[in-house]
C-alpha positions as CSV (number, residue, x, y, z in Angstrom):
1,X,-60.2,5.6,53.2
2,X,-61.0,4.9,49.7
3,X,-60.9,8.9,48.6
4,X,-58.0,9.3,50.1
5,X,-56.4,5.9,47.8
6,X,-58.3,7.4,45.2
7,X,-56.7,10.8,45.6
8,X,-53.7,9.5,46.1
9,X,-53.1,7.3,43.1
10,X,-54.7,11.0,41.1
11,X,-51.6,12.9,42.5
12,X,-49.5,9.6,41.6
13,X,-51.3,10.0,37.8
14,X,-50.7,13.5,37.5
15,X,-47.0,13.2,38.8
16,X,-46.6,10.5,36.0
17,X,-48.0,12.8,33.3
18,X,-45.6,15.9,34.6
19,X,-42.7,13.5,34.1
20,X,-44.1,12.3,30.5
21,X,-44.3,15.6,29.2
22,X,-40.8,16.7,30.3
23,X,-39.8,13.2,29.0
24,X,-41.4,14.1,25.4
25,X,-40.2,18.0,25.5
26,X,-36.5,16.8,26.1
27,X,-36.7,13.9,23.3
28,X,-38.2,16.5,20.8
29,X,-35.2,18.5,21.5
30,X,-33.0,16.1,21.2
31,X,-34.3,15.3,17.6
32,X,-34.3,18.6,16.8
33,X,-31.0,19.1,17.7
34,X,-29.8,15.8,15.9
35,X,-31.7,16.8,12.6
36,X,-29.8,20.0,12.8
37,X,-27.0,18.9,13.4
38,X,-27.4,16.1,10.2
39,X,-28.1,19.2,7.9
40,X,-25.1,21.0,8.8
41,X,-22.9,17.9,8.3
42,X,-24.6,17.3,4.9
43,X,-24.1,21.1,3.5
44,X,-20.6,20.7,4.7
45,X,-20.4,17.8,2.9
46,X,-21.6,18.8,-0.1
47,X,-19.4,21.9,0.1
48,X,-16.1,19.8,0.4
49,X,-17.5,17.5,-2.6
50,X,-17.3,20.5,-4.8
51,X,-13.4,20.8,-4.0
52,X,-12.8,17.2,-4.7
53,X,-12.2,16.8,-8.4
54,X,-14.0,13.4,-10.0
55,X,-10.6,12.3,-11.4
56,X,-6.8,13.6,-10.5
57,X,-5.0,15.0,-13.7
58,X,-2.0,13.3,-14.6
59,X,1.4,15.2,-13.6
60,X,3.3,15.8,-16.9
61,X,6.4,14.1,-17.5
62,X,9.6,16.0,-17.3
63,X,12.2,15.1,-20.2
64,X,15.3,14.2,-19.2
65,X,18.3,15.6,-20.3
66,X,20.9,12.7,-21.4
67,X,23.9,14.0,-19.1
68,X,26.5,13.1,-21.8
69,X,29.1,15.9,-23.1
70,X,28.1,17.5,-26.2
71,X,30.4,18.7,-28.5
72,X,32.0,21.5,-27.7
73,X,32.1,23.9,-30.7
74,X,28.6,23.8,-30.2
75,X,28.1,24.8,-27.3
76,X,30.3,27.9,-27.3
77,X,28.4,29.0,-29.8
78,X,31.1,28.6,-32.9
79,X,30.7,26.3,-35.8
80,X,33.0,23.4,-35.4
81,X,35.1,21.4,-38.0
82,X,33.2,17.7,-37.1
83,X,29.9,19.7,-37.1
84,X,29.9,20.8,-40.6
85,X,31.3,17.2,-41.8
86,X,28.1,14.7,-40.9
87,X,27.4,11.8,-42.5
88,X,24.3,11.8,-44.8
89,X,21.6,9.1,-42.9
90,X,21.6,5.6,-44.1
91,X,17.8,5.0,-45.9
92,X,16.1,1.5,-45.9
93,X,15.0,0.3,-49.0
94,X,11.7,1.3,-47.5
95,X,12.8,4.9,-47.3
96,X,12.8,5.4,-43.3
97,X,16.1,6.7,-42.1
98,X,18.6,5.5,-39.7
99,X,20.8,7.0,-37.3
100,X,23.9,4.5,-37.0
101,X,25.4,4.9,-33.6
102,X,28.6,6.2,-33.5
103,X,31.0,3.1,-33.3
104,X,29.4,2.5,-36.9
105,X,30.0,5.8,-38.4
C-alpha cells in the first residue's frame, strides 16, 4: 500500500517534470523568437532613419510675374518712342534714388 502511493506520487513527479521541461523549451522559443523579431524591427528602423532627413529644405519661392501689360514696342522687339524718352530718377538729398509712380511723372 504505501509503495504503491509512493510509486504513484514518482510517476505524478516525473509527469510534472515532462510538462516543466516542454513548458521551459516552448518559453525559450518564444524569447528567441521575440528577440528576433526585436532585431529585425530595429535594423529596419535604423534603415528608414537613414532616409529621413534631420530637417526638410525649404521649397524656393517662385517670383511672380506682375500680370500688367508692358509696353508694347518692347515687346515686339522694336525700340519705341516713350522708351527712348525716360525721365532721369528723382535723387534724395541723401543720394538714394526714387522711382515716382506713374501718375507723378
Amino acid at each position: 500500500l504505501i509503495d504503491e502511493a509512493r510509486t504513484a506520487r514518482e510517476l505524478k513527479k516525473i509527469a510534472r517534470d515532462k510538462e516543466r521541461e516542454v513548458r521551459a523549451k516552448e518559453l525559450q522559443l518564444r524569447r528567441a523568437q521575440k528577440a528576433r523579431d526585436r532585431a529585425v524591427a530595429t535594423s529596419k528602423k535604423a534603415r528608414d532613419k537613414q532616409n529621413i532627413p534631420k530637417r526638410k529644405a525649404s521649397s524656393s519661392q517662385k517670383s511672380k510675374k506682375s500680370k500688367g501689360g508692358g509696353d508694347a514696342g518692347s515687346q515686339s522687339g522694336g525700340a519705341s518712342a516713350s522708351s527712348a524718352a525716360q525721365p532721369t530718377t528723382k535723387t534724395t538729398m541723401r543720394g538714394r534714388n526714387i522711382k515716382l509712380p506713374k501718375k507723378f511723372e
